[in-house]
N, C-alpha and C positions, 0 to 999 in steps of 0.2 A: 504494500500500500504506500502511496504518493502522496504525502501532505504538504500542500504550498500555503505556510502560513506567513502572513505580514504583522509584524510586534504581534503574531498571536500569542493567544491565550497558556500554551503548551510553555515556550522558549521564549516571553517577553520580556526576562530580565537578564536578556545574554548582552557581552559588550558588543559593542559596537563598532571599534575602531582598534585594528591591532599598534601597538605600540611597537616606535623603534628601539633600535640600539640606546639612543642618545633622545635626552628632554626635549621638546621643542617649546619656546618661550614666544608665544605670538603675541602682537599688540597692533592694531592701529596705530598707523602713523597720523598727527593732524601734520596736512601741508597744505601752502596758498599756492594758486599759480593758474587755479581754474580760469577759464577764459569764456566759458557758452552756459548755459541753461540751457539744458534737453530731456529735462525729465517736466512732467506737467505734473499740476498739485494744487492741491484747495478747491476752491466753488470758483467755476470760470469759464469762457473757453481756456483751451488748452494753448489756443497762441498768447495769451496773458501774461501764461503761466513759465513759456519758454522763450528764450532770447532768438533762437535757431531747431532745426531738426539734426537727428542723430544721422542720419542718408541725404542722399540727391533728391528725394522725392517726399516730403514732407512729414516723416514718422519719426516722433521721439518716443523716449520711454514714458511709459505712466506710475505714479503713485497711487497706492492704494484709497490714498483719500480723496483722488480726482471726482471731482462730481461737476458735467460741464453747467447744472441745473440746481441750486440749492434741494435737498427734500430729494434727489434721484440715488437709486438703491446703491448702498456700499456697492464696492467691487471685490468681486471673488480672488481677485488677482491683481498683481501688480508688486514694485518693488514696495517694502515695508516702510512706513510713514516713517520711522527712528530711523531709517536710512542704513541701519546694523545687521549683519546676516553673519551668520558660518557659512564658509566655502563647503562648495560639494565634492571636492576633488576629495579622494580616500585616501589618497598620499597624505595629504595635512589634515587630516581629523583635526578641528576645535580651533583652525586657523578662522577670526575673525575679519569683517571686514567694515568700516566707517566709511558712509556716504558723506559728501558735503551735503551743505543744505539746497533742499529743493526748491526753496524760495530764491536761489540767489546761483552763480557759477557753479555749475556742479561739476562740469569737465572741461579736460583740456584739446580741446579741438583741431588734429589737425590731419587739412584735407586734401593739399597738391604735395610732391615730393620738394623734400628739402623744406619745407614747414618744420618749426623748433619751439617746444616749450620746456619752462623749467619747473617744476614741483617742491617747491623749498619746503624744505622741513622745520616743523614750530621748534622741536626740540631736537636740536644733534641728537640723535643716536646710534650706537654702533651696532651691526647684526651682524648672525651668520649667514642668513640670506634676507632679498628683501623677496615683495612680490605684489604686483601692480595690476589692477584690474581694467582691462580694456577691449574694447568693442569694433568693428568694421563695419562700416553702415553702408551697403548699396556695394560690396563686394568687401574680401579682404585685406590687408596692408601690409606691411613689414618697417617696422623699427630698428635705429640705433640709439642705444642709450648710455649718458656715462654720471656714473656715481660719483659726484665731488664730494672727499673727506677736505675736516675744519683746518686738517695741515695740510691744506693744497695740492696733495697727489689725488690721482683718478683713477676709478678702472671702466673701463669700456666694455661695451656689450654692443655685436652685431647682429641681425639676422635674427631679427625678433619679430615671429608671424603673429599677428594678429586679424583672428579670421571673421569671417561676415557674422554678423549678430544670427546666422539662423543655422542649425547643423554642424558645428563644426566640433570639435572636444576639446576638452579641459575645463570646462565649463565651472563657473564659481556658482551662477544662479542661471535658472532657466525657469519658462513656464511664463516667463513678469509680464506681456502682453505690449501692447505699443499702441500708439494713437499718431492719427492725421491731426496732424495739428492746424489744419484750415479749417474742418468739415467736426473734428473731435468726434470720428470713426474709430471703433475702439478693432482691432486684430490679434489673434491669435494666441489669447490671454490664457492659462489653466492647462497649457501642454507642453511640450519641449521648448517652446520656442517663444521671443526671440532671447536671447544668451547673452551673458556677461562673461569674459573669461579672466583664469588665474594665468599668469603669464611670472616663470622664477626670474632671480637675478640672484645667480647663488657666487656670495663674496668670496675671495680667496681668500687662505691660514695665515695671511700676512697684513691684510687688512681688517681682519676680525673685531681687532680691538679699536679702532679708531673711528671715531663718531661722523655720521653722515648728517652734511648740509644739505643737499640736493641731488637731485638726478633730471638731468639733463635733457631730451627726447630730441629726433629727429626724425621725419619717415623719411625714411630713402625709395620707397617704391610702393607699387599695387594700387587698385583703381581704388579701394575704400576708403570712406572717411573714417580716421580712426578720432576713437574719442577715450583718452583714460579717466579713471572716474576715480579711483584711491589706492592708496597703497597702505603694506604692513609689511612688516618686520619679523623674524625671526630673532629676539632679541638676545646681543651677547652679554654674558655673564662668568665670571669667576666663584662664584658658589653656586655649583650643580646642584641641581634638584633630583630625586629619584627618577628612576624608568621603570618599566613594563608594570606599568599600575592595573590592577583590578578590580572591580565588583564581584563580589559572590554572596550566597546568602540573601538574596533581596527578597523581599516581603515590600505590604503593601506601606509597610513604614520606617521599615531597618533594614540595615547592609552592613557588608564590612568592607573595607579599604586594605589591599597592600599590594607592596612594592619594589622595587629591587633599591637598596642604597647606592648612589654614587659610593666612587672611590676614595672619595676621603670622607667618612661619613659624618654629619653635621650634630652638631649638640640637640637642636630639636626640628620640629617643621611645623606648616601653617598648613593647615587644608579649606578648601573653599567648594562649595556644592551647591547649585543653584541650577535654576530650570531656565532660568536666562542665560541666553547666549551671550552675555556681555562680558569681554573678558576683564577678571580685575586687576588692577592695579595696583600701586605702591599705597592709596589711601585707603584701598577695602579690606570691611573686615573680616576679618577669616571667616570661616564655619567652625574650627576648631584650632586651638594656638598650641606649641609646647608638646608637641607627639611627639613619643619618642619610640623605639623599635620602629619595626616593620608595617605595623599595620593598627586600624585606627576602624570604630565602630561609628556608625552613623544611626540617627534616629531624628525621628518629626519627620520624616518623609511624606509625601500623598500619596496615594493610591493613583496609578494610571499616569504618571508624569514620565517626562524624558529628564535625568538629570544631568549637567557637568560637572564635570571634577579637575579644578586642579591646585597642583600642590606647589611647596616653594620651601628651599631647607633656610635655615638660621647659622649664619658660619659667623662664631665670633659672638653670637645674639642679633646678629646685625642679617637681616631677612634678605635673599636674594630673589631673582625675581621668577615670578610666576610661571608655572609649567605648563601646559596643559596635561592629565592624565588616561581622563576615557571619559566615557559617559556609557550611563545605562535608565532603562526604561522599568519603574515598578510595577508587580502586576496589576492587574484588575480586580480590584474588588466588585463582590456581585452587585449584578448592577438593579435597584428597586422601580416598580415602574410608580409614574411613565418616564418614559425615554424616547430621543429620537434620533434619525441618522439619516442626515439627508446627503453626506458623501463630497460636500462643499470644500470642507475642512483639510481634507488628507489629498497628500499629490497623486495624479494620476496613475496610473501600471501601464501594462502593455503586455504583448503575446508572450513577452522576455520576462518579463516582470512580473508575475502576477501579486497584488497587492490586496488589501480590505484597509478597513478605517480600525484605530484603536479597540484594543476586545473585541474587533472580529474578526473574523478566519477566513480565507477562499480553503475550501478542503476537496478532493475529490479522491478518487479510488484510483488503484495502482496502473497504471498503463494507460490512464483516461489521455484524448488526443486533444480536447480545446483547455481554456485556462478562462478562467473570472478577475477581472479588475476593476479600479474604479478609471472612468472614461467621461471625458470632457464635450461629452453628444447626445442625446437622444436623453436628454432630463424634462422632468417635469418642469422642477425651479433650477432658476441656472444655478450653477453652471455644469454640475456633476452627475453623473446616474452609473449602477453599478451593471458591469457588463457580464454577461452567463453565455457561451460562446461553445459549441458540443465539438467543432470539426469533423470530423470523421467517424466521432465514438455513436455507438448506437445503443451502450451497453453499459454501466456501471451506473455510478456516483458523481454528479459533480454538486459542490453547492457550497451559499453563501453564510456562513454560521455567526449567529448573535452572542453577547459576551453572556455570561452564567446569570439569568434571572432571579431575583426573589419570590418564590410562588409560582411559577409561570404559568405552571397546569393543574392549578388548584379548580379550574372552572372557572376562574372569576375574572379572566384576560380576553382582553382581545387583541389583534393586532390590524393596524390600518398602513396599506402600501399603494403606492403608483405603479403600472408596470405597464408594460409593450411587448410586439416584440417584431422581429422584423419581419416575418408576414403572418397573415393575419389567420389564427388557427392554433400558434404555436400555444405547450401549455408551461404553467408551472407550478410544482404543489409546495404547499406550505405543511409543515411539520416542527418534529422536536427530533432532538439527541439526546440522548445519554451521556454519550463521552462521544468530548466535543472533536478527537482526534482520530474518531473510526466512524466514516460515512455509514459502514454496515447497521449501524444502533439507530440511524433514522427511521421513522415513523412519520407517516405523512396523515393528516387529518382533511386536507382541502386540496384538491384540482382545480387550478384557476384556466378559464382560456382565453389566451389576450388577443388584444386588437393590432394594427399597426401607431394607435394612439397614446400616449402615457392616460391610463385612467386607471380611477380610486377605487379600490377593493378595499370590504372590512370582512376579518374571519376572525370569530371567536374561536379562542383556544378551549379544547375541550378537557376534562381533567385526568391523570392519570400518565402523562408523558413525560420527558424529561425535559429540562432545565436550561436546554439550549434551544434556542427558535432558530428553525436553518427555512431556507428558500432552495426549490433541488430543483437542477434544468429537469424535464419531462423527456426529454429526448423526441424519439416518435420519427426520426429522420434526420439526417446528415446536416452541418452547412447549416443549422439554426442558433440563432442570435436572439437574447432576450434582456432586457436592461430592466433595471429595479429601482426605486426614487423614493423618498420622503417615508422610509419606513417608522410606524410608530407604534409601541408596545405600550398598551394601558391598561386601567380595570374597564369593565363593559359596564359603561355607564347606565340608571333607571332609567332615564328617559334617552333614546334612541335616535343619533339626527340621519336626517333621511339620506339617500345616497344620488348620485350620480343628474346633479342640478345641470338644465339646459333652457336654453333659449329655443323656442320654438316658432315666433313668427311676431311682428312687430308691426304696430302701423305709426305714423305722422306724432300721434299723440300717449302710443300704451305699447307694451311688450307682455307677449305671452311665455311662460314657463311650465316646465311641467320638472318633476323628480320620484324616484323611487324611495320607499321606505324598508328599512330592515326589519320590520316588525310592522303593527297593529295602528292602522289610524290613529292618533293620540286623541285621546278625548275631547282636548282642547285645539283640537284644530292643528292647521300649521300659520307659522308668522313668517313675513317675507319682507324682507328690509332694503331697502334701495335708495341708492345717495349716487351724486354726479361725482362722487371723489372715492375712489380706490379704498376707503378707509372702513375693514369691517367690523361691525357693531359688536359691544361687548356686554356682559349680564349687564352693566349698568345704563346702559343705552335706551334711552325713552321712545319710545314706540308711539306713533299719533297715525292720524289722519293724513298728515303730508309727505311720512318716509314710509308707511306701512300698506300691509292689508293681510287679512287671514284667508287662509280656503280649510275647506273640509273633506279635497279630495287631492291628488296626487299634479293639480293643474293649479295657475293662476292666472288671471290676467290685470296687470298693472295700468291703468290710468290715469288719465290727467296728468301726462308728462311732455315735460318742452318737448318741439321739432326739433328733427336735425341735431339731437343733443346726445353723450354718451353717460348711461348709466348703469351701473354695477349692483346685482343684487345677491342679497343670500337668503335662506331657508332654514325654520329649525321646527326641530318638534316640540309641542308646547303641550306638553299630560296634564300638569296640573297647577294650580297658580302659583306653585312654590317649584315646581321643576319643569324645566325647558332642559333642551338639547342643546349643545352646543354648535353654534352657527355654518354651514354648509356654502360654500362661495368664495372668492364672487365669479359668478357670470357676468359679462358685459352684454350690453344690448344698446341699438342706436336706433332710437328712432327718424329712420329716414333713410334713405342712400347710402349704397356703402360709401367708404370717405377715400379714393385711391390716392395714390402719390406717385413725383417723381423725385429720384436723386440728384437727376441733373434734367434743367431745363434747356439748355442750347438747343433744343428741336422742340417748337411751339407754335400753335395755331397761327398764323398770324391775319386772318382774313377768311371770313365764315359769311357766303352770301347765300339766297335764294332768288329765283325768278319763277312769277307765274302762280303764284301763291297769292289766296287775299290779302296777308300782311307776311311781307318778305323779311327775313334775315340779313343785316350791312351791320355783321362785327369786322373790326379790325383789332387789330394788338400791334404795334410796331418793334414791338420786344416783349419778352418772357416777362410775365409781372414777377418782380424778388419776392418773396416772403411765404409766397402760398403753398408752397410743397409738391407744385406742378397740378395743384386740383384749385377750381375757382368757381364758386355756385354765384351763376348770374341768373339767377329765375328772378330774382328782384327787379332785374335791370330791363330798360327796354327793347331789347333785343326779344328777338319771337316770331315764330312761325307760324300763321293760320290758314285753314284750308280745311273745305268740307271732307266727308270720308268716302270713300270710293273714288280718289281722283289723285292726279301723280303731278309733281311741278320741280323745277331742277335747282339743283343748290352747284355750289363751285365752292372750295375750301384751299388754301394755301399753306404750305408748311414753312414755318420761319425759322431759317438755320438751312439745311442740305436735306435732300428727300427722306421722307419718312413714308409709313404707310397709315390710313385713316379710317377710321369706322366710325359710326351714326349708330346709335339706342334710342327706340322710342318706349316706353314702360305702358301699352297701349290697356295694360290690367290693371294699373295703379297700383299694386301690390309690392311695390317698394325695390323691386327686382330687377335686372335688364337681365331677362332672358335668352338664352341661343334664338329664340323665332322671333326677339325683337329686334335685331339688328337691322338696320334699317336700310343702312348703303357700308361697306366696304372695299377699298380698293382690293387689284392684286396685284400690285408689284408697288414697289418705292414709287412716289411722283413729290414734285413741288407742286403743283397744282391737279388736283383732280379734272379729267377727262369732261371732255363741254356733253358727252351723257351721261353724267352721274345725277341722279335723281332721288325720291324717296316718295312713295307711293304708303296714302292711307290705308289702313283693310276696311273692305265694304262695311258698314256696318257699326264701326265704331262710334258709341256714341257723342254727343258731343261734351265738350268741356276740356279743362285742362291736364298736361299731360309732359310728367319730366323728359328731357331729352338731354343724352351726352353724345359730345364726339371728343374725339380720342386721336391725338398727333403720335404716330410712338415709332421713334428712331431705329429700334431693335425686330419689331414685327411689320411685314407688309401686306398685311391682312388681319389686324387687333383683332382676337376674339375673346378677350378680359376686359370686361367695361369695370373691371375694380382694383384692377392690378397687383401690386405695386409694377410700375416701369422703372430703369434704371435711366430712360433717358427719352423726355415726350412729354406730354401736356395732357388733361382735363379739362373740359369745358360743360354745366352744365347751360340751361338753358329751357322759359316754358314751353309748351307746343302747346297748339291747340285747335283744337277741330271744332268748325264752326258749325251753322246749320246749313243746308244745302238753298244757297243764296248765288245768285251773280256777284260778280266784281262790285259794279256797278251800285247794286243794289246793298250789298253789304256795306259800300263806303257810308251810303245814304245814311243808314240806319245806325252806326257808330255816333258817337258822340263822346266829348272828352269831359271827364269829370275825377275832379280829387275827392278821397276820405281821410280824414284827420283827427283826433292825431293817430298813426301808424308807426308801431304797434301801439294798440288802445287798452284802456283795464275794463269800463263798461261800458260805455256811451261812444260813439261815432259819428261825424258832422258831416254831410254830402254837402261837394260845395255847387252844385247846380241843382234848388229845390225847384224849382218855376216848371210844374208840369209833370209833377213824377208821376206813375202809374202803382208801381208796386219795387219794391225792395228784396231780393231773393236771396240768401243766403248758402253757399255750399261747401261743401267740407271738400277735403283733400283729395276723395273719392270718387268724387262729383253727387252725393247724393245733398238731397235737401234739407237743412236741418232749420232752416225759420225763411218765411214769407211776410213781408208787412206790407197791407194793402192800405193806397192812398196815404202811402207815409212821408213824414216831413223830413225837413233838414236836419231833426236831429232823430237818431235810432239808437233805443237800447237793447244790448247785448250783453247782460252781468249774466245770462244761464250759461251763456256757452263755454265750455271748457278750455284752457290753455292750449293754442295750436293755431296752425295756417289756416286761412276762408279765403274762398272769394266770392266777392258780393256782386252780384250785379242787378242794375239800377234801371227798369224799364220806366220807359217814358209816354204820356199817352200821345205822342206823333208817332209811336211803334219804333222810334231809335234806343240802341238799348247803350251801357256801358259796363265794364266788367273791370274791377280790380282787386288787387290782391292785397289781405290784409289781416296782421299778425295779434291777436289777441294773448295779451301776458300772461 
């Protein structure tokens, strides 16, 4: 049998780092000499934030606290705000490394050959090696560098690669992510890439002792811009510190320490143990002072921490400097619910690598051919989801195992996951182990079958099993893939919240819902909370007439909500006045049109006519309007097309920028939709101007009234068939239509008449500004249906019944002229 465990549960207090022959004494160096800002940071754009980019093509590094939006979600990735890390290279275990500040110069930038910067050091110091952290941006480079000691001699170093920020090795940090610093487009954050690297400068036996001012740089070649960002020290010293230190004995709060003495062995030592990477110094206080012998007992530990250790002897009484030793991980203590694991926290794996988050285990049986990690794709919340992966196995054990529960299978658990998989049928069961280190003692209680979607499964645990909650691929067939998200282990709570909330169909003014429940209609109905802001309701949250409504059945339908606006609802079950479920959501819903966008505007409508039409179409745009996201709702504006149904008239449209392809939606059901059968004209090929037959023909029958229409400029398709896209490069246009009554030209113009309604948007009352002669007053909703008539009405019309949302009123007159406008009610 095969066990791939990560800080499992089994081996989570083994060392981590083999120790050399000889101490190594790291320390950040502080030096001035930075010359650019290219890391982004704080609430901003990101070009605020940076002086330059780390490439030729506008990408710097990000901080973790970048938010280009006040209130926008932390980021899962990025270089650490303290700017402080351990290298990853295994040759230097516990080598630290110090950022400059990201408010200010953080590297030294240099981008043609024969470019030169110098890195002076705050404090002479003498090493036995140094080592300098630098990057190639937009290919890799090569360095010469020379170390000035304070007594004027030098030693030189040539033929120093420093490779492209993406794939390359030696890596000190990776995964940290990067950003366009025009656009504050975030890339590639939470995986291998983009890189920092450790680059040595190992001093020679004759420079050892003598303290360094500076170090030098020059590129002498290669296309990249190099950028170095810090340097450290292997610090020299005349009172050695012990070597090959260890941990053994860990528990969830004790260990024991020892070590080999140097050769001239010291009167006593200082030991220092902390879960921070931060290496200390000549002012920190020890963990432990005055040790003497070999080895030294630790206690006050945590449970489930990673610790470092390092030491430093006393020659004389007089403390030399600090070592680094090892570092080790304490177990797990059992973990009580609830708990959760959404997979955020812990770095990614790979086919090479197979990995789990702390106290959990990837385990499978002996010969199995795929492997489980945690994978920076296919998550529910960003940016993580765990991956279950069969290869070729058709047969054994693979699976994802949870740390040792309190109770787990007393009955009284249950557990709630996300899960997918990649096509849609795969399964996967949920169960218990025994012992967490033999696939064979699984027991499975639940068969899930997933979608190709991440959705919410809850399984109670049933009683009688053991102690570890695992997740087992199902197999079933070769070449299946299955990813797992937001797993959570609780009690099963008395009252029940219902499962798997959707949106189901929306109009102008109200959104429809429905959801499943895990159990019995609650007594008390279900409540449904809904706010225009992301934010979900907590027990203390007041519940009214203006964010709520109840149903009694597994449906809802939401009301009296703005047009065209987005809002977010949830669901819970409500038994008794003293117990509600905990809230289910959110779902988003918009009442109205979906909302498309472009990324880039450079190809946009610029000239939208009709001819032959009762009231023709004459838009133009002379350029892309800035701001709008490449989507721009003109139904307000006077722009519009009218014309009875059953009858065809020609439009001509221009593409501003280099040919694009174009297509026409009429929504001729009102149903908030542009359907495949409402397209109305499409070209087929690229054109700057549409062909002198392009047209758009009514369908018989349509009745009359108003009626949304888009067209769509899109750079990358020459035949749009997504009136909602997103595009990466093209334009939106809405716009009303509307179909008249089967009238002549002529006779239609007769019968028009122009008249305003004010004020627009109104709360009750509306003022026609042309009374003299009116016949009747007709009122219609979005739909075109009737929802008020006032006959022989005046100048002024009240409307306090009608609901928040779009009308249009039209205003007959007794010469049989009529008028029609549109008008928004708060």
């Amino acid at each position: 049998m095969k066990n791939k465990l990560f800080f499992g549960i089994i081996n989570l207090f083994a060392v981590f780092c083999a120790q050399a022959v000889t101490a190594q004494y790291y320390y950040p160096v502080t030096v001035s000499g930075f010359t650019q800002d290219v890391i982004a940071n704080g609430v901003g754009n990101a070009s605020a934030s940076t002086t330059t980019s780390v490439d030729a093509v506008d990408y710097a590094y990000v901080s973790k606290d970048f938010q280009a939006v006040a209130g926008n979600p932390a980021l899962p990735y990025g270089l650490p705000v303290t700017g402080q890390f351990m290298t990853a290279v295994t040759t230097t275990a516990g080598l630290t490394y110090q950022l400059a500040s990201y408010s200010g110069s953080n590297a030294l930038k240099l981008s043609a050959a024969a470019d030169t910067g110098t890195l002076a050091f705050g404090t002479p110091t003498a090493a036995y090696n140094l080592y300098f952290l630098a990057t190639g941006g937009s290919g890799s480079g090569v360095l010469s560098a020379v170390v000035n000691f304070t007594d004027g001699t030098s030693q030189s170093f040539t033929g120093l690669n420093v490779g492209d920020w993406y794939d390359q090795p030696n890596f000190a940090i990776q995964g940290i992510g990067r950003i366009k610093i025009t656009t504050n487009a975030f890339e590639d954050g939470g995986g291998i890439n983009p890189r920092i690297y450790q680059i040595p400068l190992a001093i020679t036996a004759s420079n050892q002792s003598k303290t360094i001012q500076n170090v030098a740089f020059t590129k002498t070649s290669g296309t990249g811009f190099i950028n170095i960002f810090a340097v450290s020290a292997d610090k020299y010293t005349i009172c050695l510190a012990p070597t090959a230190v260890t941990a053994s004995a860990i528990t969830v709060n004790s260990g024991t320490l020892s070590w080999t003495p140097p050769a001239t062995v010291p009167g006593s030592y200082d030991i220092y143990y902390t879960s921070s990477t931060y290496a200390p110094n000549s002012s920190t206080t020890p963990s432990m002072t005055g040790v003497t012998g070999n080895t030294a007992a630790m206690s006050g530990l945590l449970a489930t921490t990673r610790y470092h250790v390092w030491i430093r002897s006393k020659c004389g009484g007089v403390p030399g400097e600090w070592a680094y030793g090892t570092s080790f991980i304490t177990p797990c203590s059992t973990f009580p619910v609830p708990y959760s694991e959404n997979f955020d926290s812990t770095p990614t794996g790979s086919t090479t690598n197979t990995n789990a988050p702390l106290c959990w285990s990837y385990l499978e049986a002996t010969g199995f051919t795929g492997y489980g990690y945690i994978t920076n794709s296919n998550a529910f919340s960003a940016a993580n989801s765990y991956y279950l992966y069969n290869s070729s196995a058709t047969s054994g054990n693979q699976l994802l195992v949870s740390p040792q529960t309190t109770a787990l299978s007393d009955g009284t658990k249950r557990v709630k996951f996300y899960a997918k998989s990649s096509t849609a049928g795969y399964t996967v069961q949920v169960g218990t182990l025994t012992n967490p280190a033999d696939p064979s003692t699984f027991v499975s209680f639940n068969t899930t079958t997933l979608t190709t979607t991440q959705s919410p499964y809850t399984v109670n645990i049933p009683s009688g099993g053991g102690a570890y909650l695992a997740f087992r691929h199902n197999l079933g067939g070769t070449n299946r893939g299955i990813y797992l998200d937001n797993i959570t282990v609780e009690a099963i709570p008395s009252c029940v919240e219902p499962i798997s909330l959707m949106m189901t169909g929306q109009t102008m003014t109200s959104v429809s819902l429905s959801w499943t429940d895990n159990a019995t209609v609650p007594v008390n109905n279900y409540d449904i909370y809904y706010s225009t802001v992301n934010i979900p309701p907590i027990s203390t949250t007041v519940l009214n007439a203006s964010n709520s409504v109840t149903s009694s059945s597994g449906t809802a339908t939401v009301g009296g909500l703005m047009p065209e606006t987005t809002y977010y609802f949830w669901v819970r079950s409500h038994c008794t006045a003293t117990d509600q479920s905990i809230w289910l959501g959110s779902v988003s819903g918009y009442t109205g049109y979906c909302k498309p966008s472009s990324t880039n505007q450079s190809s946009w409508i610029s000239a939208f006519s009709s001819t032959g039409a009762v009231t023709n179409m004459a838009y133009a745009s002379a350029a892309a309007v800035s701001g709008t996201g490449g989507y721009q709702n003109l139904t307000a504006s006077a722009n519009t097309i009218s014309n009875p149904a059953g009858t065809s008239f020609s439009i001509s449209l221009t593409a501003g920028g280099p040919t694009c392809g174009i297509g026409i939606w009429v929504d001729w059901n009102n149903d908030l939709v542009f359907s495949t059968t409402e397209r109305v004209y499409a070209t087929t090929g690229y054109v700057t101007t549409t062909p002198s037959t392009a047209s758009i023909a009514i369908p018989a029958g349509t009745p009359a009234g108003t009626y949304r229409m888009r067209a769509m400029c899109d750079f990358n398709n020459s035949a749009p068939s997504n009136p909602c896209g997103p595009t990466t490069r093209g334009e939106y246009l809405d716009f009303n239509f509307q179909v008249t009554d089967i009238l002549g030209t002529s006779e239609q113009s007769a019968k028009n008449k122009e008249i305003k309604i004010y004020p627009n948007p109104f709360s009750d009352v509306i003022y026609i500004s042309e009374s003299k002669d009116i016949k009747s007053v007709t009122v219609y909703d979005v739909a075109g249906r009737v929802v008020k008539t006032i006959e022989n009405a005046s100048k002024e019309i009240h409307l306090s019944e009608l609901k928040q949302g779009m009308y249009m009123i039209k205003v007959s007159f007794k010469d049989g002229s009529e008028s029609v406008t549109k008008a928004i009610k708060k």
